[in-house]
N, C-alpha and C positions, 0 to 999 in steps of 0.2 A: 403548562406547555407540554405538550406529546410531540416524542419522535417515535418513530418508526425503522426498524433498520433491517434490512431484507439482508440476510446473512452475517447478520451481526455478531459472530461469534469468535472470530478471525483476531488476528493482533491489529488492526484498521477498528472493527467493529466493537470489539472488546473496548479498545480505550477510549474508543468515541461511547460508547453505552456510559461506563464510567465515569466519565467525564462529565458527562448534560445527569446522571442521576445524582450527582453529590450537588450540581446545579442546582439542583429542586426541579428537576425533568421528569415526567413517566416517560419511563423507556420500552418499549417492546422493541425484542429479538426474533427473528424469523430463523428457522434454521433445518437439516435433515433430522440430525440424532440427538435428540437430548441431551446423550452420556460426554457431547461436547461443550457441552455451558457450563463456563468455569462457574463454579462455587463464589470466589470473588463476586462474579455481576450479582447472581443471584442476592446476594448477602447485602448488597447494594440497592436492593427492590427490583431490580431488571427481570420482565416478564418474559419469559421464553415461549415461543409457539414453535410446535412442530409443522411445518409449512415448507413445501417445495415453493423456490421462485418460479417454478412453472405452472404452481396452480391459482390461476389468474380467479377464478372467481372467490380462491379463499385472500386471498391481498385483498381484493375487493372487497370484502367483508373483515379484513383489518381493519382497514380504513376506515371503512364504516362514510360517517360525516364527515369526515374530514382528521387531518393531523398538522402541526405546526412544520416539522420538519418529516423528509424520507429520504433515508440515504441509502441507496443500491449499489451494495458490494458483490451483486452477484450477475449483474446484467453484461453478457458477453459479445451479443448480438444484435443487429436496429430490430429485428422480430421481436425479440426478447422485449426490449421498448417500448416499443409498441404496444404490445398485445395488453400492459399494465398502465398506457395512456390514460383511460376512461379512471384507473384510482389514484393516478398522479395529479388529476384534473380541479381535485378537492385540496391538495396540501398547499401550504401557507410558500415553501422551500423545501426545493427537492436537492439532492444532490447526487452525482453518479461519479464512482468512482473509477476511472481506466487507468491508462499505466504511460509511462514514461518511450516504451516502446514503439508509438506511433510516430516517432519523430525520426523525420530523415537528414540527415547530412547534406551539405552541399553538392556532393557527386552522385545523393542518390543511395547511399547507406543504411543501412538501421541497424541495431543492437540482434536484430535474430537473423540477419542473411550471412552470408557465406564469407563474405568479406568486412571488419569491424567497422563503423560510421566513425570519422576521425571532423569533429564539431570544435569550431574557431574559436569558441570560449563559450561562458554558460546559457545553455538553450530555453529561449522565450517561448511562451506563449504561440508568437503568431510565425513561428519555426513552420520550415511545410514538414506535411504527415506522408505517411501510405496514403494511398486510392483506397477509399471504402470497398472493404468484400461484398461479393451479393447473400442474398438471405443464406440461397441453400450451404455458404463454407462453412467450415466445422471451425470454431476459433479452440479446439483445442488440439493443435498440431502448430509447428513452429516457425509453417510458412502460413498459416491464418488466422494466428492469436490477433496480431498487431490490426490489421486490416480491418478484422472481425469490431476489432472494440473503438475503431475510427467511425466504423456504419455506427455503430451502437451510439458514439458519440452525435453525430450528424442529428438520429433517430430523435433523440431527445433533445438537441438544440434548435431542431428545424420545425418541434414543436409548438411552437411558443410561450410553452409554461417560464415558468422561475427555476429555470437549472442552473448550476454550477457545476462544471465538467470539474473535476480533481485530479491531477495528474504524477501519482507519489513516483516516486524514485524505487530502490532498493529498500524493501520494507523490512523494520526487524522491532522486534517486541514482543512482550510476553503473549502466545497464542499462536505464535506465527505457524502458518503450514508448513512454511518450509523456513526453517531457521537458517539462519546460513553460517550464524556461529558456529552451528551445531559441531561439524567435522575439527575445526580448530579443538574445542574444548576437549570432546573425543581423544582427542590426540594426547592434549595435555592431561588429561586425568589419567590416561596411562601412562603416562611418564615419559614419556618421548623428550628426548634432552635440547633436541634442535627442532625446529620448523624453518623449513624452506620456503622461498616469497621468490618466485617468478615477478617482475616489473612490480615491486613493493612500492615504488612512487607513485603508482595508480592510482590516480582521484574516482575514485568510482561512487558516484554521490550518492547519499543513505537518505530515505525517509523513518524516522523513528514513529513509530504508531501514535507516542501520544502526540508529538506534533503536527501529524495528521488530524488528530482532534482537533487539537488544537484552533484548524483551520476550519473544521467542518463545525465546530461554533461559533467561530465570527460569519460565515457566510450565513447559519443558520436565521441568526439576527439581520442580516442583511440581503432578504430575496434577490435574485438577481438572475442576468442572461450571461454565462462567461463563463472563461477557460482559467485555469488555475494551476502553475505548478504547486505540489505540494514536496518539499526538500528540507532536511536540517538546515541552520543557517552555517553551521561550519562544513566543510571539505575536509577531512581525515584522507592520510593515506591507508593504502592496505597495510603496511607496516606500521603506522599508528592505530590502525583497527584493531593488529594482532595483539599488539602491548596493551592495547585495553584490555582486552581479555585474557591478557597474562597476568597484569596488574588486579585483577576480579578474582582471579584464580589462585592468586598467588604465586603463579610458576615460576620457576628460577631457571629455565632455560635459554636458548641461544635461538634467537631470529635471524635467519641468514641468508643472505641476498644469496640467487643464485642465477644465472645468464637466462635470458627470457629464448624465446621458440624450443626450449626441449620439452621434455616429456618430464621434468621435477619442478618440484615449486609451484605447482597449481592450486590457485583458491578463488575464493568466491564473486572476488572485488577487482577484475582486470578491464573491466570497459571503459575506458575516460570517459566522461561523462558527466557533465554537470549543469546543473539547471537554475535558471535565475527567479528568483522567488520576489522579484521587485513588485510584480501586481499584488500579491497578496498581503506584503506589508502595505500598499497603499492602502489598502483594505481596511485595516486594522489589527492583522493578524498580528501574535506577538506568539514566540515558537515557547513551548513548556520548557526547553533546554537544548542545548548541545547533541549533536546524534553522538560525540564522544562518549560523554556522561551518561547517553540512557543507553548504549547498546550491552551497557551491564546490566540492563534487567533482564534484556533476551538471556545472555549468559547465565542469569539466575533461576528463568525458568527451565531454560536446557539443562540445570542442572537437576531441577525439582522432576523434568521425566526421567532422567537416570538415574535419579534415586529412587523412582517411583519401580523402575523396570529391575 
């Protein structure tokens, strides 16, 4: 079995490669810079290529004949899509990864406009989105990320292959771009006695990388047309987020509620927000654990860059 992972280098990409190579998978990575392929995959047989997602005729020639699975962590735009149709045409299961921020509220809200989306309890599948961007928007600005990756999404379901759209939450795992631990631990490893928690009862729902895997090998086994949240199956609050990483840490300090709308107690976990993952267990999906329990590995590897640095 061959997968293929077009930026597979990410804390998504990372534990999905991981994952399908101790499978007994050949895995290839796609990526800009070499000097970001963790040693892990490699060590694991994971093939790195140096390869822009925008250079359509070297994908092309990934592919080659064909591959069982390809998973596009890097596809931002329906152009973008498109332009790699003709190598998506030969795989067995594709999968595209977008984001949680396509989803509108009842009154018309979303996670990156001006005003927060206030969502009646956990958001489905067939939730409405943003209006698709047209080609020429930049989805990398914060009024045309969402938009951007709804076309992208269209792009490749209006195709007719075997896609599975992926829809992770708050991603956190070892590789991530953007850690979101990071600032907490920061904190704690200087010794900071207190942390302050602006609206700590905040469910702000997590995707842990490997449960994203998770997901992206049950689908792999099962070609298909459709939408998928991918979510921990538990709900942590932000104050239960902190204490896991106090608990990882060992810190002995004080979490402490502090009156929400001021300018203290800001962190990473304030959007309510939560997403129903009942299609993907129909599925077969079965989640690797807890986003409680693995948000101690992010914490483990933010620890290993400031140790590094």
């Amino acid at each position: 079995m061959r997968a293929i992972l077009l930026g597979g280098t990410g804390a998504i990409g990372g534990a999905t490669a991981m994952l399908l190579s101790r499978a007994g998978w050949d895995v290839e990575v796609t990526g800009r810079d070499p000097s970001r392929m963790p040693t892990e995959m490699s060590g694991c047989g994971v093939r790195f290529h140096q390869l822009e997602r925008s250079d359509t005729r070297g994908v092309e020639r990934l592919v080659g004949n064909g591959s069982d699975l390809l998973v596009d962590l890097v596809a931002y735009t329906a152009p973008d899509v498109r332009a790699l149709l003709p190598a998506m045409a030969s795989v067995e299961s594709l999968v595209l990864v977008s984001s949680r921020a396509v989803y509108l509220d009842d009154s018309g809200r979303h996670i990156n406009g001006d005003d927060p989306p206030q969502f009646e309890g956990p958001v489905r599948e067939d939730c409405p989105t943003l209006p698709p961007a047209t080609d020429d928007a930049d989805p990398f600005t914060q009024e045309g990320y969402a938009p951007c990756k709804v076309a992208a999404e269209l792009a490749a379901l209006d195709s007719g292959l075997p896609v599975t759209v992926i829809r992770p939450s708050k991603v956190h795992g070892r590789w991530a771009r953007n850690a979101r631990t990071k600032s907490v631990v920061e904190r704690m490893l200087r010794g900071e006695h207190t942390i302050e928690l602006a609206d700590g009862d905040t469910i702000d729902h997590l995707t842990a990388a490997p449960n994203a895997a998770a997901l992206i090998e049950t689908v792999a086994g099962r070609p298909g047309h459709r939408i998928l949240n991918a979510a921990d199956p538990d709900t942590p609050t932000a104050r239960e987020i902190v204490g896991a990483i106090a608990a990882e840490l060992s810190w002995g300090g004080t979490i402490e509620r502090v009156a929400s709308g001021t300018d203290r107690g800001h962190h990473p976990w304030q959007t309510p927000m939560t997403l129903d993952s009942a299609a993907a267990r129909e599925l077969g999906y079965e989640p690797a654990g807890s986003g409680i329990s693995l948000i101690a590995e992010e914490v483990r590897w933010v620890l290993s860059q400031v140790a590094a640095r």
